[in-house]
N, C-alpha and C positions, 0 to 999 in steps of 0.2 A: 734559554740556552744554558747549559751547565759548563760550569769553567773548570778546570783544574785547581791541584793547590796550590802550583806555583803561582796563577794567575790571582787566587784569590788572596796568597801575601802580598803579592804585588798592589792591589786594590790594598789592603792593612795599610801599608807602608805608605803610598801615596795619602790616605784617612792622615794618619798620623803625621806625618809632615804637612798638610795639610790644616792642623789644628795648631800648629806652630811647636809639635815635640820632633824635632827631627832628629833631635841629639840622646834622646831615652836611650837608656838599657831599658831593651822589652825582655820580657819575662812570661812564659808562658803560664797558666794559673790552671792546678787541677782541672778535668772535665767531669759533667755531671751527667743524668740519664737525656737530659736535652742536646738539641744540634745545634745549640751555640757553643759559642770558646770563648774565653778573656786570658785579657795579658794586663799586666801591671807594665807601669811605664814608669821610671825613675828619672829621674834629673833634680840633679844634689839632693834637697832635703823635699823635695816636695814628689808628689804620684798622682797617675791617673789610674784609671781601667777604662782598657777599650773592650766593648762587647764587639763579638763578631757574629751577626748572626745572617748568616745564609738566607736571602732572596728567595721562596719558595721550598725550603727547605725544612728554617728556625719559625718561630712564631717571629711577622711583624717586629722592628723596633720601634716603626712609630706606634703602635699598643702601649709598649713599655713605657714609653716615653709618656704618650698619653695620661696612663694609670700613674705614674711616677708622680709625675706634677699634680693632678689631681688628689691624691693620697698627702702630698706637702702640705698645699692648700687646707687639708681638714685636720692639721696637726701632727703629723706623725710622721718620721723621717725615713724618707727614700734619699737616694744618691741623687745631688744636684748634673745638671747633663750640660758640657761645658762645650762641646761642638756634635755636630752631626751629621751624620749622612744618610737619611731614612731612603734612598733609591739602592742604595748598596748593601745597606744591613751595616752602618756602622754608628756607636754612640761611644764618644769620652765621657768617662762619668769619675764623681766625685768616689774617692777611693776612702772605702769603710774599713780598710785594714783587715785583720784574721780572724778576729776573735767570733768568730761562729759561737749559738749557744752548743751545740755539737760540741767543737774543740773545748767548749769553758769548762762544758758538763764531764766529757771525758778528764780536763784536768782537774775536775772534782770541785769546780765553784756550788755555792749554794744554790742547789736545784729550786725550793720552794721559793727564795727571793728571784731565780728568772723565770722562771713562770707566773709569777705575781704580777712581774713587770710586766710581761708578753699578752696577761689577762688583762692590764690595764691600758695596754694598748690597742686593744680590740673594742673596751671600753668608750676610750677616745673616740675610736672611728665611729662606732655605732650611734654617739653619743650625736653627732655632727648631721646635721638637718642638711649639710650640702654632700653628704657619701655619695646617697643614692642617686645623687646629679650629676650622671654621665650616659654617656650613650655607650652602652655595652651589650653584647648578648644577652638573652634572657636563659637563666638556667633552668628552661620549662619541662615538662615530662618525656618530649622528644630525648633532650638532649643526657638528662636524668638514667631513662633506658638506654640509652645509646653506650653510654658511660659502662653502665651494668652490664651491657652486652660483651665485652670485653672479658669478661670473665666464663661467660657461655663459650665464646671462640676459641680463648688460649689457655684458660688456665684448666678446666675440662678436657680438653685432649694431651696436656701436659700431664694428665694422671690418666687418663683410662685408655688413650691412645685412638679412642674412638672420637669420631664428628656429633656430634649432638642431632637426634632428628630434628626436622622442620615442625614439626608436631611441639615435642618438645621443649622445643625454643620460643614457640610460641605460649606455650604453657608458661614460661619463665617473663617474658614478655609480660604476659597478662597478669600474672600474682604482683610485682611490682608496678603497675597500673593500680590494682585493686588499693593498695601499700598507699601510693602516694597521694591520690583521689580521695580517699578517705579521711587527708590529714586537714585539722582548719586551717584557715590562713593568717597567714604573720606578714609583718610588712615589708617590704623590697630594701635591700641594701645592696652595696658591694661585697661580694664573697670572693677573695683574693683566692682560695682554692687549694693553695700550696701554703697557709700559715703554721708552719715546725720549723721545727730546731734549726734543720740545716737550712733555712732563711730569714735569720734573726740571728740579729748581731748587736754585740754590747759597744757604741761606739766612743771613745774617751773622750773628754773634758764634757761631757752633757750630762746633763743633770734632768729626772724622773723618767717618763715614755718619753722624750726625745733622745733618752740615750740607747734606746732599743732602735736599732736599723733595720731595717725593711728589706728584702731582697724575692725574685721571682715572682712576680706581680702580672705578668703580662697575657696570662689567661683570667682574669678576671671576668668574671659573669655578674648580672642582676640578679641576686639570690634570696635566702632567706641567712638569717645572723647564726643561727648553730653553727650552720656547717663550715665556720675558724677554728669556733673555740673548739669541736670534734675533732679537728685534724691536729688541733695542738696537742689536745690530750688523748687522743687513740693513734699514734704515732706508729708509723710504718716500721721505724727502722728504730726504736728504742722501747724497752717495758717499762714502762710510768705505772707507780704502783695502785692501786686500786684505792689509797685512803687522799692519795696527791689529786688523783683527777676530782673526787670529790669535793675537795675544798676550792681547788680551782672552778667547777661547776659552782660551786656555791658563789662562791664569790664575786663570778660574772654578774650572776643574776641577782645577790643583792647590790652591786654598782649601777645594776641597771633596774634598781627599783621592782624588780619581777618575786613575787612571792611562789616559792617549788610550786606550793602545795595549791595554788589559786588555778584557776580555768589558762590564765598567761601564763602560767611556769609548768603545767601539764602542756599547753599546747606548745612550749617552747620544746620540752624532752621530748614532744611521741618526735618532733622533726627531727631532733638531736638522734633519736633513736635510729628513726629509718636512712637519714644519711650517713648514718656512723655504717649500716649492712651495707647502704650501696660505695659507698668510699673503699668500703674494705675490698666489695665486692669489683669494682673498677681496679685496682693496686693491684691483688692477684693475677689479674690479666695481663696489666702494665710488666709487672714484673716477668713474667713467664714468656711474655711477647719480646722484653730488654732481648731474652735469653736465647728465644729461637729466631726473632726476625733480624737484631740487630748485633748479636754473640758477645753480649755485655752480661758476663757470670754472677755480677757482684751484687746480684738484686735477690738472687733466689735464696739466699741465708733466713731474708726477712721474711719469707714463704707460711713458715708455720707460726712465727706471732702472729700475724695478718690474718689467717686462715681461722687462729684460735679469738680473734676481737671479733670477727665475724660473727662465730658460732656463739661468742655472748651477748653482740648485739639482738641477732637470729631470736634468742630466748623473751626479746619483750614482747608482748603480744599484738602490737602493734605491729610487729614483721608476720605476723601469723600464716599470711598468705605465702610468702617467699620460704619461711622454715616447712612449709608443708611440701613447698615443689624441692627443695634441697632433701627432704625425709625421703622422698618417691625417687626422684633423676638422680641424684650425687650424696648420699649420703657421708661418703668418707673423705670429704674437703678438708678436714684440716691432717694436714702432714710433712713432714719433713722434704724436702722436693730439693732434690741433687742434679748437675749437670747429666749425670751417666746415667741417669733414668730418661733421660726425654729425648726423645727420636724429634731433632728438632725439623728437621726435612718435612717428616711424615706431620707434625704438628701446623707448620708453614700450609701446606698443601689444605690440609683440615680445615682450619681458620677462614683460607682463604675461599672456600668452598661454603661452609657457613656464613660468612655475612653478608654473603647475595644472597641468602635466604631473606627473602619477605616477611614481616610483621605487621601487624593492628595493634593499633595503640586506643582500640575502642574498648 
């Protein structure tokens, strides 16, 4: 049953006096593209953060919570969880303060020392014989396609105004089948999914990767290891130059003993490669969908970076299959994509028409 807002501060407030802050100044804290919300709680010199995340709405808190403590456990810091309420969607959590690498970066801290850090945090995780010991989804080619498919729905009718045929879509289907099927296999870890800027934080008084904080962890899948260190360095929402991702690639894979040029540091990039297309290829969607299903503007800026990591992931021959259906169905993907271009009604309607379309994942 869906509550109001006033019901749902009232449940806050009850949380919160409940964990013994009854006397806080709350503080509401930016939102992000997610259906959670946080507040900061003050009393005198100390703070919390209460996450609120909506019962069937937000992702699970107990997830969060979940991955949180497990991610502690293998070394690398997540916010401690100081009471809870997993039936309501509420957790107090230990408060990481502002410094986003986002806000460092923009006040112009040194880019290569936080990314260095951020690689050597990934390092840590990967490094750690107890990651892959959880019970999480598996990020199998269902879910792989599924992801991709989001780009066929929204971001496809956000430029041509037309529904993709079933034909089509199955065509799009089947070249990232051919894509992934063809890649060797590497071993299972945790792929946290969302590791950038704007979930990484520089936390004070800590010293090497424990001072790098962890944030949005709570879709976490059993994956393969690229797909972190791709999302740190083919960044949605910032241009990371071409010589920085390189040394950061390097430098994962000499901390992790992988030689580029060996059969393991080939089979590590074709994965790097093809989930850098489908990442970009999922984003697009995400982004275009912010715009018309939820009338959240602020995504479509990131439209033509996105669009343009695509179209040079697209160029390894490893994508060959997927660059040949984007040559044929959508050749003109990457472009500048403004509110006043997209019929977001007729887009809505589109999407939702397409993804009762049927697919083989044979």
């Amino acid at each position: 049953m869906s509550i109001t807002p006033d019901q749902r501060e009232q449940q806050r407030i009850a949380f919160i006096n409940n964990a013994g802050w009854e006397d806080a100044v709350v503080e509401a804290l930016p939102v992000d593209a997610s259906a959670r919300c946080y507040f900061r709680l003050t009393k005198g010199r100390e703070t919390k953060i209460v996450m609120d995340a909506p019962p069937g709405i937000a992702e699970p808190v107990a997830v969060f919570a979940k991955v949180g403590r497990h991610l502690l456990s293998c070394g690398v810091s997540t916010p401690v969880i100081h009471h809870e309420d997993i039936e309501n969607g509420f957790l107090l959590l230990e408060d990481f303060g502002d410094n986003t690498y986002a806000k460092l970066l923009n006040a112009g801290w040194d880019e290569e020392k936080l990314y260095k850090l951020a690689v050597d945090v990934l390092v840590t995780m990967h490094s750690s014989d107890k990651l892959a010991q959880i019970d999480m989804p598996p990020y199998d080619l269902a879910f792989l396609i599924k992801e991709a498919l989001i780009m066929a729905d929204w971001y496809m009718p956000s430029i041509t105004g037309a529904a993709l045929p079933a034909g089509a879509r199955q065509a799009y289907v089947s070249a990232w089948c051919q894509v992934f099927q063809s890649l060797p296999l590497l071993p299972t870890t945790l792929v946290l999914r969302d590791f950038h800027i704007d979930n990484l934080m520089i936390l004070d008084g800590r010293e090497g990767i424990a001072s790098c904080g962890l944030l949005d962890f709570q879709t976490a899948v059993l994956g393969v290891a690229p797909y972190d260190l791709m999302s740190l360095v083919e960044d949605a929402r910032r241009d990371i130059d071409d010589g920085l991702r390189t040394r950061m690639i390097n430098r994962y894979l000499k901390s992790m003993e992988i030689d580029r040029d060996s059969d393991a540091g080939e089979a590590f990039m074709s994965w790097y490669y093809a989930l850098s297309a489908q990442r970009h290829a999922k984003v697009l969607g995400l982004f275009t969908r912010l715009y018309s299903r939820d009338q959240k503007d602020a995504y479509l800026k990131h439209v033509k970076r996105v669009s343009g990591l695509m179209s040079i992931s697209l160029q390894n021959s490893i994508l060959g299959p997927v660059k040949s259906w984007f040559d044929k169905y959508f050749p003109d993907y990457v472009v500048e994509l403004e509110a006043e271009t997209i019929d977001e009604q007729k887009v809505m309607k589109l999407a939702i028409l397409t993804e009762d379309f049927p697919v083989s994942l044979s």
